[in-house]
Biotite code that builds the C-alpha atoms (Angstrom):
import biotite.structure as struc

atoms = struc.array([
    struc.Atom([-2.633, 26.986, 23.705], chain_id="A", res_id=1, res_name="UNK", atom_name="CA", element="C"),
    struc.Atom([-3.595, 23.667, 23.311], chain_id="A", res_id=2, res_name="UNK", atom_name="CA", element="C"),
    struc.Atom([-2.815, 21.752, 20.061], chain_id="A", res_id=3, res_name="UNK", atom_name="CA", element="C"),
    struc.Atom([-6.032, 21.122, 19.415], chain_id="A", res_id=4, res_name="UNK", atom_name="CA", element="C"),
    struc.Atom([-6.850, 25.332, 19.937], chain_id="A", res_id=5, res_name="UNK", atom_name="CA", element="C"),
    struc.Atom([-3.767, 25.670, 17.816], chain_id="A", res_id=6, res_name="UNK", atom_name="CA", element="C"),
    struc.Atom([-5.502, 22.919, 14.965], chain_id="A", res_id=7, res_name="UNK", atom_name="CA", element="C"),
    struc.Atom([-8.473, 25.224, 15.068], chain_id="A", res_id=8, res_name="UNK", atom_name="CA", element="C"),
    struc.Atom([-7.113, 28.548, 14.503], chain_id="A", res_id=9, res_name="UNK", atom_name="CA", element="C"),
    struc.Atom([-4.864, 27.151, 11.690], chain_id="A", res_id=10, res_name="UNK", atom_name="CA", element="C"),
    struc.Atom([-8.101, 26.182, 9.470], chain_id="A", res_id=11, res_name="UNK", atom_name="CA", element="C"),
    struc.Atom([-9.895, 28.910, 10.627], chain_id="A", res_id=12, res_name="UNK", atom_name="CA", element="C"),
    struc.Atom([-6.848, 31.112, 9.270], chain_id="A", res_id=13, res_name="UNK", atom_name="CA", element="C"),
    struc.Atom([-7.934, 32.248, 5.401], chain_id="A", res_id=14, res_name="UNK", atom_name="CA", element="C"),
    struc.Atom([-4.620, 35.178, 5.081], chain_id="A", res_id=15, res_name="UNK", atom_name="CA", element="C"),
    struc.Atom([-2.026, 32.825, 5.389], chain_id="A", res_id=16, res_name="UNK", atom_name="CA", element="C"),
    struc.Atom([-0.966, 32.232, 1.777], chain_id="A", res_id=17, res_name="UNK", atom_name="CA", element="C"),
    struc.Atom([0.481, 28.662, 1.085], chain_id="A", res_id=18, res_name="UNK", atom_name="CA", element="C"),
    struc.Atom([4.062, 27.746, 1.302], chain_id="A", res_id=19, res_name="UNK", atom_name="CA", element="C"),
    struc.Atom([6.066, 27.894, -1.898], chain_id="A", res_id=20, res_name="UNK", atom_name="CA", element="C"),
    struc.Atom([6.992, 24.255, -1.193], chain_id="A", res_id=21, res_name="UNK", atom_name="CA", element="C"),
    struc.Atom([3.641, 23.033, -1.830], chain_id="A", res_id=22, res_name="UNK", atom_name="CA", element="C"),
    struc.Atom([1.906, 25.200, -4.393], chain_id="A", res_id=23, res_name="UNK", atom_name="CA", element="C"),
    struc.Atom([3.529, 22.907, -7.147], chain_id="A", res_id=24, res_name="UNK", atom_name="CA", element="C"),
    struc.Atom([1.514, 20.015, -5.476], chain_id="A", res_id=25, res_name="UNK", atom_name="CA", element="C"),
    struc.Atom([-2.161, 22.074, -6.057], chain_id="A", res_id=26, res_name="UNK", atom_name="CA", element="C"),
    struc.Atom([-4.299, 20.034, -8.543], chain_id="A", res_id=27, res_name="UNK", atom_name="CA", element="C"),
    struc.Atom([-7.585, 20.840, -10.093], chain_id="A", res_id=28, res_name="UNK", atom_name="CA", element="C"),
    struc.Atom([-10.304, 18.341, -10.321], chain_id="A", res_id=29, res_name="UNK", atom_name="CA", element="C"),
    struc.Atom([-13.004, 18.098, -12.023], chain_id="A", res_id=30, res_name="UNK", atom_name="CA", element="C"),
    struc.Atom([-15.113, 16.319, -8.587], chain_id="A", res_id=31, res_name="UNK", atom_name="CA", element="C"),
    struc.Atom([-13.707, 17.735, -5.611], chain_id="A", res_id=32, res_name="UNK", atom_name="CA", element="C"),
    struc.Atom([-12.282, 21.195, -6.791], chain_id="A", res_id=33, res_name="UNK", atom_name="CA", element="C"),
    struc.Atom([-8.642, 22.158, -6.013], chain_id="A", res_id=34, res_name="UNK", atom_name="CA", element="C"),
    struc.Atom([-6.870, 19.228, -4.208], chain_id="A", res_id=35, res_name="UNK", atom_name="CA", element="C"),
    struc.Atom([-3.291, 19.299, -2.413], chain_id="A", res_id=36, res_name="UNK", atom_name="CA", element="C"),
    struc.Atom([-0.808, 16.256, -3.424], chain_id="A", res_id=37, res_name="UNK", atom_name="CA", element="C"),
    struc.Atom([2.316, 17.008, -1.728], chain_id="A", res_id=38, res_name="UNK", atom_name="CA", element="C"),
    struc.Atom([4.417, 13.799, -0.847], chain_id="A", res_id=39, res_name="UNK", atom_name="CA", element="C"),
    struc.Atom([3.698, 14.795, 3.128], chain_id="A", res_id=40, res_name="UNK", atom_name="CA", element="C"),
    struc.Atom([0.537, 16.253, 2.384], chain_id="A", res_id=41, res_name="UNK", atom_name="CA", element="C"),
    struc.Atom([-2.662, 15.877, 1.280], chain_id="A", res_id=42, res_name="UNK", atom_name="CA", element="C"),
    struc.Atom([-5.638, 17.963, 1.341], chain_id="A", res_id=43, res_name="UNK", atom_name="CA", element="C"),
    struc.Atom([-8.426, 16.178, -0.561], chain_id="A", res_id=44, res_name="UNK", atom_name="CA", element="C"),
    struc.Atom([-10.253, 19.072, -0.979], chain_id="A", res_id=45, res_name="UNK", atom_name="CA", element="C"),
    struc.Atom([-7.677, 21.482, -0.351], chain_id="A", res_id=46, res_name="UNK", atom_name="CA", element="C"),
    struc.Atom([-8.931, 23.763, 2.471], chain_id="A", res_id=47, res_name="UNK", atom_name="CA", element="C"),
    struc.Atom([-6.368, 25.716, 4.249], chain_id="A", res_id=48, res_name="UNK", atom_name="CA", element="C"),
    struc.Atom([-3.329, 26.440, 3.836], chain_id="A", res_id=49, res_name="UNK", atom_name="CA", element="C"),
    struc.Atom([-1.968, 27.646, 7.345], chain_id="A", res_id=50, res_name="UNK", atom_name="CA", element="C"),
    struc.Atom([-2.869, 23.942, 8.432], chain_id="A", res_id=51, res_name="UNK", atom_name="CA", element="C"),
    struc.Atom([-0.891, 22.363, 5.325], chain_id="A", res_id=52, res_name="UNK", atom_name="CA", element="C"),
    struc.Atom([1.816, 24.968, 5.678], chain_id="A", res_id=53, res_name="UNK", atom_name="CA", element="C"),
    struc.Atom([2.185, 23.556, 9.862], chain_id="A", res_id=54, res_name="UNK", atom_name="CA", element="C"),
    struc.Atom([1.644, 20.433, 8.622], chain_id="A", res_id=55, res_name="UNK", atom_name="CA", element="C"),
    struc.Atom([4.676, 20.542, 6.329], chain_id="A", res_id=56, res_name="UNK", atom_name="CA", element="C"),
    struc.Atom([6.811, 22.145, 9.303], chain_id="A", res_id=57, res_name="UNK", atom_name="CA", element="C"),
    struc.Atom([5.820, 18.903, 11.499], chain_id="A", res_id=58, res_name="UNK", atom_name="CA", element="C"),
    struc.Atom([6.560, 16.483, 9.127], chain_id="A", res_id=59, res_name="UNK", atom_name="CA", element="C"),
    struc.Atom([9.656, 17.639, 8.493], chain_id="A", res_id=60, res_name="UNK", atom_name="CA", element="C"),
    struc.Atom([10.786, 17.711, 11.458], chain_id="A", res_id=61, res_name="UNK", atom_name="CA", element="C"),
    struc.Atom([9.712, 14.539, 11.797], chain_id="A", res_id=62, res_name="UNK", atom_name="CA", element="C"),
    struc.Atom([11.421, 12.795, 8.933], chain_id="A", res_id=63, res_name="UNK", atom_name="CA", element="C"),
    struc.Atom([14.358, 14.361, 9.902], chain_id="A", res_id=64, res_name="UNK", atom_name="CA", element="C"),
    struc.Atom([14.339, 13.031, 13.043], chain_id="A", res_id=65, res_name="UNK", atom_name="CA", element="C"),
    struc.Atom([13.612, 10.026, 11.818], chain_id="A", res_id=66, res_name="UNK", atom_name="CA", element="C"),
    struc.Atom([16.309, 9.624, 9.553], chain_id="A", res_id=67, res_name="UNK", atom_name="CA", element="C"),
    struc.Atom([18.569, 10.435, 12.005], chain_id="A", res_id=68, res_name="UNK", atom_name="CA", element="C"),
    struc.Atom([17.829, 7.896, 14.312], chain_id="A", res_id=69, res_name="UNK", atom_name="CA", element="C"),
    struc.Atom([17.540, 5.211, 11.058], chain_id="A", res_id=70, res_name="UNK", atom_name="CA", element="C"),
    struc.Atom([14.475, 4.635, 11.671], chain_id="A", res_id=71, res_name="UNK", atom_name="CA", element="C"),
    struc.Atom([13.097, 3.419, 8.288], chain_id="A", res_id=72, res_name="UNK", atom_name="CA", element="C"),
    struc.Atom([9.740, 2.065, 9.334], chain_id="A", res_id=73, res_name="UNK", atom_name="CA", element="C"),
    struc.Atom([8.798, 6.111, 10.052], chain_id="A", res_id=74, res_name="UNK", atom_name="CA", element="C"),
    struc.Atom([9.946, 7.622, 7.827], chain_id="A", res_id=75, res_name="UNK", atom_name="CA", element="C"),
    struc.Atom([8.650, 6.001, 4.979], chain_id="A", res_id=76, res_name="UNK", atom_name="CA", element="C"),
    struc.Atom([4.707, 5.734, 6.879], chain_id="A", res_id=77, res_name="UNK", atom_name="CA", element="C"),
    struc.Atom([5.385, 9.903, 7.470], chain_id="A", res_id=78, res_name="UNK", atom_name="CA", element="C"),
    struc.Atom([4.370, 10.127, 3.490], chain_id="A", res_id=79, res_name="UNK", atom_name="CA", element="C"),
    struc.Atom([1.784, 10.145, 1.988], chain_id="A", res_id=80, res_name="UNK", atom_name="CA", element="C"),
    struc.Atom([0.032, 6.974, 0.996], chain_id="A", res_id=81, res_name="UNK", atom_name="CA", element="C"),
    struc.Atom([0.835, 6.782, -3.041], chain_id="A", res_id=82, res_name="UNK", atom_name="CA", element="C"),
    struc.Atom([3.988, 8.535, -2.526], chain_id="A", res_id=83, res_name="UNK", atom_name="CA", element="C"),
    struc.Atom([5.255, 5.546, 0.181], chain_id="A", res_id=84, res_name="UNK", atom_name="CA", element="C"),
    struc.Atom([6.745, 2.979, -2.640], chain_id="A", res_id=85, res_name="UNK", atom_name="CA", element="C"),
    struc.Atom([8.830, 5.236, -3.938], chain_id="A", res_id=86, res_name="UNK", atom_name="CA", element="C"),
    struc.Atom([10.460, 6.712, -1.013], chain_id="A", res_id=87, res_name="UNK", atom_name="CA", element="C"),
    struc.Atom([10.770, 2.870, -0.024], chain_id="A", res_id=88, res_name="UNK", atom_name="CA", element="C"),
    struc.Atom([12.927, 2.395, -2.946], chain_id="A", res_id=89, res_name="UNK", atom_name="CA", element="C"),
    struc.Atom([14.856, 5.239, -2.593], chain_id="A", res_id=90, res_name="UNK", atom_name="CA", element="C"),
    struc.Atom([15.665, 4.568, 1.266], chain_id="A", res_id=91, res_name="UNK", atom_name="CA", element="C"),
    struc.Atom([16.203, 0.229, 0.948], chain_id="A", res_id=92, res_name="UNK", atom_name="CA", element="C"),
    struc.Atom([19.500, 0.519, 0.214], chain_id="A", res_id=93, res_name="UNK", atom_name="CA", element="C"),
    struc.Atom([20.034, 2.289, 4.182], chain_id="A", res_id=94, res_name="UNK", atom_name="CA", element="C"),
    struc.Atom([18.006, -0.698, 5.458], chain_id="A", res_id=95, res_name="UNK", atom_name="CA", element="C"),
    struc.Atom([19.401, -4.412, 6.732], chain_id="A", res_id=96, res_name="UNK", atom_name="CA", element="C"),
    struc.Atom([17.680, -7.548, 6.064], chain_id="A", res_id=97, res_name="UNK", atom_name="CA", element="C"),
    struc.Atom([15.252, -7.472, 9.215], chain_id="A", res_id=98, res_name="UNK", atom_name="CA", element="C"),
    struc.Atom([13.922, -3.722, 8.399], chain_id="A", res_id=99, res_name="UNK", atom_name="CA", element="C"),
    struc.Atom([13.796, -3.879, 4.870], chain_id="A", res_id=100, res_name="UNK", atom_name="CA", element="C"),
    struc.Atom([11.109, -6.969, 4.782], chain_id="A", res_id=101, res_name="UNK", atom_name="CA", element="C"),
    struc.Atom([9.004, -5.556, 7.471], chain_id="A", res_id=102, res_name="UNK", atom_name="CA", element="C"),
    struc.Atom([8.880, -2.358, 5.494], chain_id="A", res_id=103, res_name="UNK", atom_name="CA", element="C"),
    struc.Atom([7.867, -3.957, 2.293], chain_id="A", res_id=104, res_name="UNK", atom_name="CA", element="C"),
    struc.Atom([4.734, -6.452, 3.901], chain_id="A", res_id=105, res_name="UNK", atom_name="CA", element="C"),
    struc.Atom([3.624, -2.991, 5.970], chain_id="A", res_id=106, res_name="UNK", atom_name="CA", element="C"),
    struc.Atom([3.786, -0.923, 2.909], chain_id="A", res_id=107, res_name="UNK", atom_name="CA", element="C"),
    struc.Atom([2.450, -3.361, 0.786], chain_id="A", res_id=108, res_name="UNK", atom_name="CA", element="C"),
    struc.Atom([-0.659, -4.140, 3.644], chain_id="A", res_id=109, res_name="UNK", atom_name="CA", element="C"),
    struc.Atom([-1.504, -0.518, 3.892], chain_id="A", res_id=110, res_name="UNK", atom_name="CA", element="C"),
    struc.Atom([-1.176, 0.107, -0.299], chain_id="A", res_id=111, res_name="UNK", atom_name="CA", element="C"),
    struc.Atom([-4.264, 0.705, -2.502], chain_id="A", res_id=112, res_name="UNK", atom_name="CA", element="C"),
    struc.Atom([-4.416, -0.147, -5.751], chain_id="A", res_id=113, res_name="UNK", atom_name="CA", element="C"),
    struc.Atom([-1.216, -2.182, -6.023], chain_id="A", res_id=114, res_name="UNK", atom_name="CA", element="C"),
    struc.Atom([-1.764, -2.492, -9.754], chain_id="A", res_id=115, res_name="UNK", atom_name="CA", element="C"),
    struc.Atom([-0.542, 1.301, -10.561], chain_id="A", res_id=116, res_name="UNK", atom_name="CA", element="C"),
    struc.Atom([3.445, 0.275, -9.056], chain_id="A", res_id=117, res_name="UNK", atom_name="CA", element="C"),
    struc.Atom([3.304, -3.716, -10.192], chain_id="A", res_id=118, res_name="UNK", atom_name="CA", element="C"),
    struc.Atom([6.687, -3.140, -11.175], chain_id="A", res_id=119, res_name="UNK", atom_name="CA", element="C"),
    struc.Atom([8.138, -1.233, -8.344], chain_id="A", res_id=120, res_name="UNK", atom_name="CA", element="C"),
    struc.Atom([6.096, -4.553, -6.202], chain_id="A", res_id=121, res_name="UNK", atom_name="CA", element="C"),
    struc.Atom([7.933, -6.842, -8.420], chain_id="A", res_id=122, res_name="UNK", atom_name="CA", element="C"),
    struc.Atom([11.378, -5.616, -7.625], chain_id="A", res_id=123, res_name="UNK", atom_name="CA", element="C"),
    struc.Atom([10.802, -5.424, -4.081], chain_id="A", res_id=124, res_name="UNK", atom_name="CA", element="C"),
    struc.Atom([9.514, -8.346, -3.511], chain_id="A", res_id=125, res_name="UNK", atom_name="CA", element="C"),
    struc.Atom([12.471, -10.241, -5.378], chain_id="A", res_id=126, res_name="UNK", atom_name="CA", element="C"),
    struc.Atom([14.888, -8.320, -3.973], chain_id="A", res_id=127, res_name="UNK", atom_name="CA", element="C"),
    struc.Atom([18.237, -10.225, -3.440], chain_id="A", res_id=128, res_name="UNK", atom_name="CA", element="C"),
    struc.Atom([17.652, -10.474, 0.501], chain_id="A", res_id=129, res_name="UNK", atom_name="CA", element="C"),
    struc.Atom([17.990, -12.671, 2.954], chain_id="A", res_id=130, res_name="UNK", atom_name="CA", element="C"),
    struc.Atom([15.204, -13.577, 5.367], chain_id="A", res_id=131, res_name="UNK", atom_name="CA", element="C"),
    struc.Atom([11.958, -13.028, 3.640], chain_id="A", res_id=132, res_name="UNK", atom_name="CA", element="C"),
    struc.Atom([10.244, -15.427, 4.769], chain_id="A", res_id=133, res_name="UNK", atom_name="CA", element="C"),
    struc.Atom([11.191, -15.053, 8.671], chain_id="A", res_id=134, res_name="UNK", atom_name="CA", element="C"),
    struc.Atom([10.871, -11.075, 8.351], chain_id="A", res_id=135, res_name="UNK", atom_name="CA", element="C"),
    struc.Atom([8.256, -10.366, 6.194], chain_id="A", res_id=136, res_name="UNK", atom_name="CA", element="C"),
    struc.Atom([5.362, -12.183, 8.511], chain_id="A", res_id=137, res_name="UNK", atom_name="CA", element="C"),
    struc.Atom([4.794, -12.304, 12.344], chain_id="A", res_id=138, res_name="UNK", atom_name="CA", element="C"),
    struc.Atom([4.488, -15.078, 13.957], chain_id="A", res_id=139, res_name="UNK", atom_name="CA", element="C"),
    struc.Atom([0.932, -15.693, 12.946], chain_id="A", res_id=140, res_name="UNK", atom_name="CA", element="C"),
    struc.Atom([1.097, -15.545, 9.331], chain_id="A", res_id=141, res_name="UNK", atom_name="CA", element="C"),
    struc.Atom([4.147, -18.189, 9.572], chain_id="A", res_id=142, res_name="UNK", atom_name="CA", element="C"),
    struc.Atom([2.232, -20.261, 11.452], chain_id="A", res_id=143, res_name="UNK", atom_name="CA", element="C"),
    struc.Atom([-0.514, -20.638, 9.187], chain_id="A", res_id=144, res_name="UNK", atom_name="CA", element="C"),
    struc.Atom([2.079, -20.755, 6.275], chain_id="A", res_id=145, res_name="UNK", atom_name="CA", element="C"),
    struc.Atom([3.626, -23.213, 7.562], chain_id="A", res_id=146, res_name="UNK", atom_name="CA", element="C"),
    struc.Atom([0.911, -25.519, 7.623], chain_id="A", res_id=147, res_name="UNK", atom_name="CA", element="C"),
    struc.Atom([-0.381, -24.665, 4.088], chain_id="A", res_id=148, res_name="UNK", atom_name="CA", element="C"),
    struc.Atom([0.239, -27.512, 1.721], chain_id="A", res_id=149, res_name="UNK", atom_name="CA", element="C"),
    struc.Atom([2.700, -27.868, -0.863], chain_id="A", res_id=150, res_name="UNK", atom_name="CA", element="C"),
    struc.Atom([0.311, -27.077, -3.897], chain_id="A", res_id=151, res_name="UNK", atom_name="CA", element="C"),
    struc.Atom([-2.363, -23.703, -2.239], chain_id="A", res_id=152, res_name="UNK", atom_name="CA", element="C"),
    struc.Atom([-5.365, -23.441, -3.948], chain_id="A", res_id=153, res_name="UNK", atom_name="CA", element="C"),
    struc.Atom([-5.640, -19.624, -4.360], chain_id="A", res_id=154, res_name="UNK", atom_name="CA", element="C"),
    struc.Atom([-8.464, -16.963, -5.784], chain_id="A", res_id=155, res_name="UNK", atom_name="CA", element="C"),
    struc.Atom([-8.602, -13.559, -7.279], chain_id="A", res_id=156, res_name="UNK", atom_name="CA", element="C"),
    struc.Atom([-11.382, -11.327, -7.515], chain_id="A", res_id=157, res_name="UNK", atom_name="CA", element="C"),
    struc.Atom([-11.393, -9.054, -10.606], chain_id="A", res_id=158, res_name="UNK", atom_name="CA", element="C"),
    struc.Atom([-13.083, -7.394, -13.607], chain_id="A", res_id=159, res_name="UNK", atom_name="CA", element="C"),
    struc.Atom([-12.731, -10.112, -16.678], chain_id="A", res_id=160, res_name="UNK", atom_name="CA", element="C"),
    struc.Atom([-9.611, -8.583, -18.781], chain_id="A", res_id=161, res_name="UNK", atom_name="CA", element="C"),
    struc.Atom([-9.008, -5.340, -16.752], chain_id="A", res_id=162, res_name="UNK", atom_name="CA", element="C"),
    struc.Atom([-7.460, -6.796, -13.769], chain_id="A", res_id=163, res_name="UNK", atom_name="CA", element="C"),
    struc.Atom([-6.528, -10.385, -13.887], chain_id="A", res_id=164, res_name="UNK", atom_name="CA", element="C"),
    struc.Atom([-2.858, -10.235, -13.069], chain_id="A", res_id=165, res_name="UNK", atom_name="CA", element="C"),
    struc.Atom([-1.917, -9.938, -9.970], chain_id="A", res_id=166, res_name="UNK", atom_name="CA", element="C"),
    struc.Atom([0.739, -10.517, -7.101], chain_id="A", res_id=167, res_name="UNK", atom_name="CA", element="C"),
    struc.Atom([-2.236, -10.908, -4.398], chain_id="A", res_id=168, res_name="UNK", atom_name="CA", element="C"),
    struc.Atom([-4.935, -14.011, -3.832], chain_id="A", res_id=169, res_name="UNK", atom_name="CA", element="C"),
    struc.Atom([-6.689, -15.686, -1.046], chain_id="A", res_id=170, res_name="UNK", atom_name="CA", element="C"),
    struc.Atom([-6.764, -18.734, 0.530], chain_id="A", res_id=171, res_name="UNK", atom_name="CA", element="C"),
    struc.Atom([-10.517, -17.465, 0.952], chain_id="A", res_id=172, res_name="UNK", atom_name="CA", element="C"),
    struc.Atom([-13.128, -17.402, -1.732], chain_id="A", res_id=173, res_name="UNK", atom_name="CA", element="C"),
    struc.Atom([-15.185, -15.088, 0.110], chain_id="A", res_id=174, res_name="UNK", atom_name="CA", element="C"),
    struc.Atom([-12.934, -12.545, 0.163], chain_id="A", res_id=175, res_name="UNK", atom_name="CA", element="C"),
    struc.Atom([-12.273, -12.669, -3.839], chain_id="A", res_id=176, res_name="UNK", atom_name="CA", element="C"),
    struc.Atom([-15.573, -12.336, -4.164], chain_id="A", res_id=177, res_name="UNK", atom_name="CA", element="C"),
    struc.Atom([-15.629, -9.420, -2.009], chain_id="A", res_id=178, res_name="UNK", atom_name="CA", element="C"),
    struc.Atom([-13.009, -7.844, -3.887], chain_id="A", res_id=179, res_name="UNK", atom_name="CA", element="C"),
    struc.Atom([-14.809, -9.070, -7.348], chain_id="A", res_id=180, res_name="UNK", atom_name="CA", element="C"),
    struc.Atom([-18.369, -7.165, -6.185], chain_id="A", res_id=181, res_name="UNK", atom_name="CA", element="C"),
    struc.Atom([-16.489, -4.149, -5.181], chain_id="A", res_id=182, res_name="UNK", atom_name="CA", element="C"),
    struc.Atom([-14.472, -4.014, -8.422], chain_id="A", res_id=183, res_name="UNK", atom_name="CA", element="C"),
    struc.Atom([-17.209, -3.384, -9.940], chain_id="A", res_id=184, res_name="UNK", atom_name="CA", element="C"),
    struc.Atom([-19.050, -1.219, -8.655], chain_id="A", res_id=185, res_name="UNK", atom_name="CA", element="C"),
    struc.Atom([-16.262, 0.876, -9.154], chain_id="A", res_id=186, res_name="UNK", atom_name="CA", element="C"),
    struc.Atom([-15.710, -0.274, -12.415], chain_id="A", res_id=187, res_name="UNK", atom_name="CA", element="C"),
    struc.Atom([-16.810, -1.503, -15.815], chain_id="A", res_id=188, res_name="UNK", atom_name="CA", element="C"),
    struc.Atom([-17.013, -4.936, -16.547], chain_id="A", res_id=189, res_name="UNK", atom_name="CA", element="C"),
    struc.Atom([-17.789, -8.110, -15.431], chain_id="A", res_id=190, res_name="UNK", atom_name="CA", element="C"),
    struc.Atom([-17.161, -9.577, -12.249], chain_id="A", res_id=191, res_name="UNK", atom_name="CA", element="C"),
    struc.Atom([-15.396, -12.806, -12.190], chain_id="A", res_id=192, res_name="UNK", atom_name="CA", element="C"),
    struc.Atom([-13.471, -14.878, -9.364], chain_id="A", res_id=193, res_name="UNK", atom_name="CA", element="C"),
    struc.Atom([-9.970, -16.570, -10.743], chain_id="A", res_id=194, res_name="UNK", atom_name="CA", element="C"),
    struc.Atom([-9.151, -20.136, -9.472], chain_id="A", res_id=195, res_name="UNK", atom_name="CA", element="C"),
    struc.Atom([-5.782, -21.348, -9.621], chain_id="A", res_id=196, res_name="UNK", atom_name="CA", element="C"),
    struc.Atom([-2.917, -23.358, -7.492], chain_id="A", res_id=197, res_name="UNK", atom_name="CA", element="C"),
    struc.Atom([0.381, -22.106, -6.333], chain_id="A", res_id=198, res_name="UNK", atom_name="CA", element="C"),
    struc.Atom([3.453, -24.364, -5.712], chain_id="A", res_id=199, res_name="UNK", atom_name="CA", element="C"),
    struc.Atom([4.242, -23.496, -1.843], chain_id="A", res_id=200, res_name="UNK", atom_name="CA", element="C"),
    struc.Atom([7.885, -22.847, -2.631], chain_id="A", res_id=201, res_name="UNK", atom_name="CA", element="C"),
    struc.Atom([6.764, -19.853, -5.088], chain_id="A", res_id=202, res_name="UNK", atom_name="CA", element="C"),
    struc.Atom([4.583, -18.287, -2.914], chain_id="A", res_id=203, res_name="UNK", atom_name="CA", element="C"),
    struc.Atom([6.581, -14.422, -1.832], chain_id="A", res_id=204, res_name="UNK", atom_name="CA", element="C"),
    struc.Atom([5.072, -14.139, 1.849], chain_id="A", res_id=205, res_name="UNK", atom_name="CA", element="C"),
    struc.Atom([1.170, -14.586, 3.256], chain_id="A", res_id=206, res_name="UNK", atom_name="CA", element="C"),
    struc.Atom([-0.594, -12.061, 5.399], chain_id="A", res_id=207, res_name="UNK", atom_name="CA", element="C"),
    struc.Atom([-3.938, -12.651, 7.527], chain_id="A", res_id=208, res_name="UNK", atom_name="CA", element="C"),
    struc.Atom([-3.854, -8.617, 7.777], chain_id="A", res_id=209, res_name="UNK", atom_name="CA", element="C"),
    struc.Atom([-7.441, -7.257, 7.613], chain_id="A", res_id=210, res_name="UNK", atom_name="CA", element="C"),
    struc.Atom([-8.296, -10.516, 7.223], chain_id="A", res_id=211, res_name="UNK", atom_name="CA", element="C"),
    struc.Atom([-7.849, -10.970, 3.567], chain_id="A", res_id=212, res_name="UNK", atom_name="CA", element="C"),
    struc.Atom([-5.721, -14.447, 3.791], chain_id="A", res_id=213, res_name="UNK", atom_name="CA", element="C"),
    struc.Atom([-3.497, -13.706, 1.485], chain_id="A", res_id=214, res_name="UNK", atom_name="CA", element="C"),
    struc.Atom([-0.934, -15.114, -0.345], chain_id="A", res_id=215, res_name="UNK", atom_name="CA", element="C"),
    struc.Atom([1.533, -12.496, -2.509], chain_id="A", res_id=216, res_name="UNK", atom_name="CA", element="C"),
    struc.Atom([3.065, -14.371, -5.745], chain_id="A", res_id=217, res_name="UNK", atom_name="CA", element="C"),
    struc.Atom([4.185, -13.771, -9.182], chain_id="A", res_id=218, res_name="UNK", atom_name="CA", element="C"),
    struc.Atom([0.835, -14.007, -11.263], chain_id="A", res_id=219, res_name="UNK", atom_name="CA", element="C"),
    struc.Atom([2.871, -16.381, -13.798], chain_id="A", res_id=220, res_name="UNK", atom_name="CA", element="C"),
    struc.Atom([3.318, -18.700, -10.904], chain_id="A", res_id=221, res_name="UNK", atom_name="CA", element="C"),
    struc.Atom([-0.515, -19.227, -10.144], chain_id="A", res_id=222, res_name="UNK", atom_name="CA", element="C"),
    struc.Atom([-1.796, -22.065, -12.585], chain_id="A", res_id=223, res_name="UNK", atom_name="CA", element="C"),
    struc.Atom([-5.489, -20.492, -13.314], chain_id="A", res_id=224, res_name="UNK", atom_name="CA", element="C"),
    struc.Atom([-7.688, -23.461, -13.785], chain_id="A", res_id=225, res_name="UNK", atom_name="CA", element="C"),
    struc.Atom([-10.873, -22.059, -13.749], chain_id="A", res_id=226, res_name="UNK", atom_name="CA", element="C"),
    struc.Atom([-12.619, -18.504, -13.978], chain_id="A", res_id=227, res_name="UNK", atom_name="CA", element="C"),
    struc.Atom([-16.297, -17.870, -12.207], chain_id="A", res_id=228, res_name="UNK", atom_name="CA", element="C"),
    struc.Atom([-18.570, -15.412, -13.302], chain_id="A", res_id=229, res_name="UNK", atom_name="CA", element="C"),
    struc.Atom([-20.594, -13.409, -10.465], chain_id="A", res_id=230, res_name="UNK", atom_name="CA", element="C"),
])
């Protein structure tokens, strides 16, 4: 049998009840019904449970392997999305230098809604480390770093009073107002676009990922000089 034969007969399977492990992980909504949270599975609506149950079994065994092998990077990215900063905190203190920064800018990349853990992003990113700056960007975010100025001028897009402090901004004014528009559409309030400078020497790491130009730093180190309205 194929896997993907094997895929199809496991959500086509409606007698298999769910595993023990995971019915503490079932949560009702109001939108989408019953939903599966587990921290290495979702089901978003949950659908079937012989799939979540072999799920479970696979990413176990993956993990496992993982940690045997110390491979950090894979075992934290084997959980599930919202569940990936913790388990990063749990496993940093297993991790050297090198490891531990490229964890935190690939976690932090792939994160939505970095506002829910700004603490647990705060600690990380001022962890007592060595090498941030060499390990936490490839070679084309240092270049561009290194030939920002001394004093950045940086941008936020946000919803006036909801979401104003922050640990990421952009180089790119487009993209704030990008993030501004699609704030609120999600959201209520006003749409506004923070402008500020950043001394280069408080500035945690910058990322060109998805194209987003941006540069991650304490929100009390940006001096806002400006707000516009959209």
């Amino acid at each position: 049998m194929s896997d993907l034969d094997e895929i199809q007969k496991l959500l086509l399977d409606r007698d298999t009840p769910l595993s023990p492990d995971l019915v503490p992980y079932l949560e009702e909504t109001d939108v989408l019904g019953t939903v599966l949270k587990h921290p290495l599975v979702f089901q978003v609506p949950f659908h079937s449970a012989a799939f979540a149950n072999k799920q479970l079994e696979w990413k176990r065994k993956a993990l496992d392997e993982a940690l045997a092998e110390d491979n950090w990077m894979t075992a934290v990215w084997i959980h599930e999305r919202p569940y990936r900063i913790l388990v990063l905190q749990d496993f940093a203190e297993f991790m050297d230098d090198k490891t531990y920064w490229d964890v935190v800018a690939n976690i932090w990349t792939d994160s939505e809604n970095l506002w829910q853990n700004e603490d647990e992003w705060r600690d990380l990113w001022q962890a007592d480390r060595e090498g941030r700056l060499k390990y936490a960007m490839d070679d084309d975010d240092k270049l561009v770093y290194s030939n920002l100025p001394e004093t950045i001028t940086v941008y936020r897009g946000c919803i006036q009073g909801e979401n104003e402090d922050g640990m990421s901004w952009t180089t790119a004014f487009q993209v704030a107002e990008f993030f501004a528009k699609r704030f609120a559409e999600i959201r209520e309030g006003d749409p506004i676009i923070l402008c500020g400078e950043v001394s280069k020497e408080d500035v945690l790491a910058y990322s060109q990922g998805r194209n987003e130009f941006e540069v991650i730093v304490l929100p009390e180190k940006v001096r806002v000089s400006h707000l516009r309205a959209l």
